[in-house]
N, C-alpha and C positions, 0 to 999 in steps of 0.2 A: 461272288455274292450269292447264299441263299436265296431261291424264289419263293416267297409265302405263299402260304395256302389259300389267301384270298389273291394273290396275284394270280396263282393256276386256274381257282375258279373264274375271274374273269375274262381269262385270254378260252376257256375252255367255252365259255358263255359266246363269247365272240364268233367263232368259228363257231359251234353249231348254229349260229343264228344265219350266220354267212352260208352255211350249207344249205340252210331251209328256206330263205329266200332265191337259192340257183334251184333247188329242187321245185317249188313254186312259183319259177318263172313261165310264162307263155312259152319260152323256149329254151329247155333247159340245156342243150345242146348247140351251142354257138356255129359250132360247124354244120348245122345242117340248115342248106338253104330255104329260101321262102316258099319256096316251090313245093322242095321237098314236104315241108311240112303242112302246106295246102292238099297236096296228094294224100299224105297221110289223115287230115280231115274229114277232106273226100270220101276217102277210103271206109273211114269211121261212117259216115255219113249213110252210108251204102248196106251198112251193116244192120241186122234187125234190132240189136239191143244196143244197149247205150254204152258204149266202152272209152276210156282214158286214152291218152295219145301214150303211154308206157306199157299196158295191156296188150294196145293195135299193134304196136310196134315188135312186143314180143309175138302176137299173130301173124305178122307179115314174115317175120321170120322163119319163122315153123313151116309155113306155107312154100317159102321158098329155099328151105333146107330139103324139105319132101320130094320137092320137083327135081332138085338134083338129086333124087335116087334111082 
Protein backbone atom coordinates (compact mmCIF):
# COMPACT_ATOMS: atom_id res chain seq x y z
CA UNK A 1 0.00 0.00 0.00
CA UNK A 2 0.89 3.48 -0.98
CA UNK A 3 2.01 6.00 1.93
CA UNK A 4 0.33 9.56 1.38
CA UNK A 5 1.79 12.51 1.61
CA UNK A 6 0.04 13.54 4.56
CA UNK A 7 0.91 10.18 6.23
CA UNK A 8 4.90 11.20 5.58
CA UNK A 9 4.19 14.56 6.89
CA UNK A 10 2.96 13.41 10.08
CA UNK A 11 5.24 10.49 10.86
CA UNK A 12 7.99 13.27 9.74
CA UNK A 13 6.37 15.89 12.30
CA UNK A 14 6.59 13.16 14.88
CA UNK A 15 10.21 12.33 14.98
CA UNK A 16 11.32 15.86 14.68
CA UNK A 17 9.28 16.63 17.61
CA UNK A 18 10.68 13.47 19.45
CA UNK A 19 14.24 14.76 18.53
CA UNK A 20 13.71 18.25 19.97
CA UNK A 21 12.26 17.19 23.07
CA UNK A 22 15.75 14.54 23.74
CA UNK A 23 17.78 17.63 22.41
CA UNK A 24 15.99 19.96 25.05
CA UNK A 25 16.18 17.61 27.78
CA UNK A 26 18.20 18.53 31.09
CA UNK A 27 20.00 15.53 30.05
CA UNK A 28 20.10 14.73 26.66
CA UNK A 29 22.59 11.90 27.07
CA UNK A 30 21.11 9.12 29.18
CA UNK A 31 24.25 7.38 29.70
CA UNK A 32 25.97 10.03 31.41
CA UNK A 33 25.65 9.82 35.00
CA UNK A 34 24.54 12.40 37.64
CA UNK A 35 27.80 13.14 38.63
CA UNK A 36 29.14 13.27 35.55
CA UNK A 37 26.82 15.96 34.65
CA UNK A 38 27.11 17.94 38.12
CA UNK A 39 30.95 18.11 37.19
CA UNK A 40 30.25 19.23 34.02
CA UNK A 41 28.13 22.17 35.70
CA UNK A 42 30.63 22.75 38.04
CA UNK A 43 32.93 22.99 35.41
CA UNK A 44 30.65 25.55 33.62
CA UNK A 45 30.32 27.28 36.70
CA UNK A 46 33.97 28.02 37.12
CA UNK A 47 34.19 29.48 33.80
CA UNK A 48 34.00 33.33 33.19
CA UNK A 49 31.30 33.38 30.65
CA UNK A 50 28.23 31.85 30.44
CA UNK A 51 28.40 28.69 28.25
CA UNK A 52 25.75 25.45 27.43
CA UNK A 53 26.42 22.01 28.80
CA UNK A 54 27.13 21.14 24.53
CA UNK A 55 29.69 24.04 24.19
CA UNK A 56 31.43 22.90 27.86
CA UNK A 57 31.39 19.68 26.71
CA UNK A 58 33.01 20.24 23.33
CA UNK A 59 35.64 22.53 25.73
CA UNK A 60 36.55 19.68 27.93
CA UNK A 61 37.23 17.84 25.06
CA UNK A 62 39.66 20.06 23.39
CA UNK A 63 41.19 20.47 26.64
CA UNK A 64 41.78 17.00 27.05
CA UNK A 65 42.75 15.93 23.36
CA UNK A 66 45.55 18.78 23.91
CA UNK A 67 46.93 17.21 27.12
CA UNK A 68 47.49 14.00 25.14
CA UNK A 69 49.88 15.73 22.82
Amino acid sequence: MKETTQAKITASVAIAKAMAQKALSPNPNPQWTEYEMQSVDEWIARQGEKLDRPEAIRRLVELGLKAKK
